[in-house]
N, C-alpha and C positions, 0 to 999 in steps of 0.2 A: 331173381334179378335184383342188382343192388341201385342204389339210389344213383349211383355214378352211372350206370348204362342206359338208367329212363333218363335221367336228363340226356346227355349225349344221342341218345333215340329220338328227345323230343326235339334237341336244337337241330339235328340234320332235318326230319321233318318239317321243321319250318322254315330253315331256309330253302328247302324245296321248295316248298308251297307258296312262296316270296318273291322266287326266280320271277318267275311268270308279271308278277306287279311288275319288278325291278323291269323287266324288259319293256311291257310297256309304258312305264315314264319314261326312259333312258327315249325309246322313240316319238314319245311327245314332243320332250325339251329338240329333241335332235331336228323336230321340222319334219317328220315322214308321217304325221298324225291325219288322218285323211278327212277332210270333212263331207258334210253333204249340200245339196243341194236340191231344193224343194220345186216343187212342179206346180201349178196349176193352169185347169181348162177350163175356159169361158164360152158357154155356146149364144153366139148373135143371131143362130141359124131360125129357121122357123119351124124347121124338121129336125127329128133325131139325125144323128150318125154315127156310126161309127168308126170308133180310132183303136190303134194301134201304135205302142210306142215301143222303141226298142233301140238298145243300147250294144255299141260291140267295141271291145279292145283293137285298136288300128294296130294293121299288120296282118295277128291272127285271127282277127273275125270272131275270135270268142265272143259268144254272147253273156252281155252282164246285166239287162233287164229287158226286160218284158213284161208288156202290161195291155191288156185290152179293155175299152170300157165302150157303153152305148150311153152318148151324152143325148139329151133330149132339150128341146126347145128351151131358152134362156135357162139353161142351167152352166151349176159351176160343179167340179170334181177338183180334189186335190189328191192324186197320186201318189204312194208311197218316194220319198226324196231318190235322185241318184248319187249316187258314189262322184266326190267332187277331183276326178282322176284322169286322165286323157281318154278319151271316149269319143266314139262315134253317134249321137244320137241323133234318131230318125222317127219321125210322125207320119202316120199313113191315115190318111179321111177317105173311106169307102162310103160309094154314092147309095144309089139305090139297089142298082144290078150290081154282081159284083167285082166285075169290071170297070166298072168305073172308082177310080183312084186319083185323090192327089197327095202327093207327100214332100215336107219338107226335112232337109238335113241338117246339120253343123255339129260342130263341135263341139263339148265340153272337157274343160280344164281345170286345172285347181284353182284359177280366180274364178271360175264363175259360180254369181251370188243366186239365181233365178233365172227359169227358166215359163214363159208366159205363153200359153198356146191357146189363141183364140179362133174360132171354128164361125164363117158367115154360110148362107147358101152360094155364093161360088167360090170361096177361097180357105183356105188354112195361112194362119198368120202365125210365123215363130217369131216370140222375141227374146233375146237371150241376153240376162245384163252380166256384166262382164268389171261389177265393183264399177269403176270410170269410166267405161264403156260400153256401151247398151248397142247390139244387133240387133237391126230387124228384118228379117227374112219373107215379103210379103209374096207375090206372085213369081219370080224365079227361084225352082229349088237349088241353080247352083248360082244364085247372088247372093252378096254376104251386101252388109252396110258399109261403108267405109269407118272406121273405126274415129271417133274423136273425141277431142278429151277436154272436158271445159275445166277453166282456168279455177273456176271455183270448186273442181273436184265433186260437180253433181254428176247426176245420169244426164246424159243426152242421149234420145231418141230418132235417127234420121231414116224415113221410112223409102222404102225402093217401089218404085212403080213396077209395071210387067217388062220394061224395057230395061229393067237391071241398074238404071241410074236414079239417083236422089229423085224424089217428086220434088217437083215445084210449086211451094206452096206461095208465092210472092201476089199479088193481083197487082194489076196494071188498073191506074184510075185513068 
């Protein structure tokens, strides 16, 4: 083999071996770069419980995570992050027997920054920030918060009673 055909060998091998980079920067710069999104659980419970988390692609119901943990009394877990992509995620807190269930849903998207799942003895609270917009999903699993967006571009947090409407935190003197 002469000198002319190991170079020529060696340039096609690495521009093979390149493709692969090339393609993904080409999809970095281009905005299809996916990020994640970090989880953690907070137990205010006085008992363990356990949960169940789980993630599906809307439409086909493909599952994209799955996670079970047994949180125990004032403890914190931080979950492997999810995929920051249009997603269905859902928290399931199993009581004692194992019928007994509560569970919360929503959404995640490619804005959102953190996802916060706090576990008491009667409730599972999601809070889901959303960069400018922070949900809080307390006792109904199908009330979202209404979304708002303060002027100065922090989180706002507006929590939902069991009746699906803002709480009223105002007192009357």
């Amino acid at each position: 083999m002469n000198r002319r055909t190991l170079l020529r060998t060696a340039g096609v091998a690495a521009t093979v071996g390149l493709s692969g980079c090339l393609e993904a920067l080409q999809e970095h710069y281009q905005g299809s770069f996916q990020g994640l999104v970090p989880i953690e659980i907070h137990s205010e419970a006085d008992r363990h419980f356990d949960l169940t988390l789980e993630a599906y692609v809307p439409g086909t119901n493909r599952q994209t995570y799955d996670e079970s943990y047994t949180i125990t009394a004032n403890q914190s877990a931080s979950p492997p992050h999810l995929e920051a992509t249009e997603q269905n995620f859902r928290v399931v807190k199993y009581g004692r027997e194992d019928d007994e269930e509560t569970f919360r849903e929503t959404t995640i998207t490619p804005s959102t920054k953190f996802v916060n799942i706090r576990i008491t003895n009667d409730d599972l609270i999601l809070d889901v920030d959303r960069g400018r917009e922070t949900e809080a999903n307390a006792t109904d699993p199908n009330a979202t918060a209404p979304r708002t967006t303060g002027e100065s571009g922090a989180n706002e947090t507006e929590s939902i009673d069991g009746d699906g409407d803002p709480a009223d935190t105002d007192t009357a003197d």
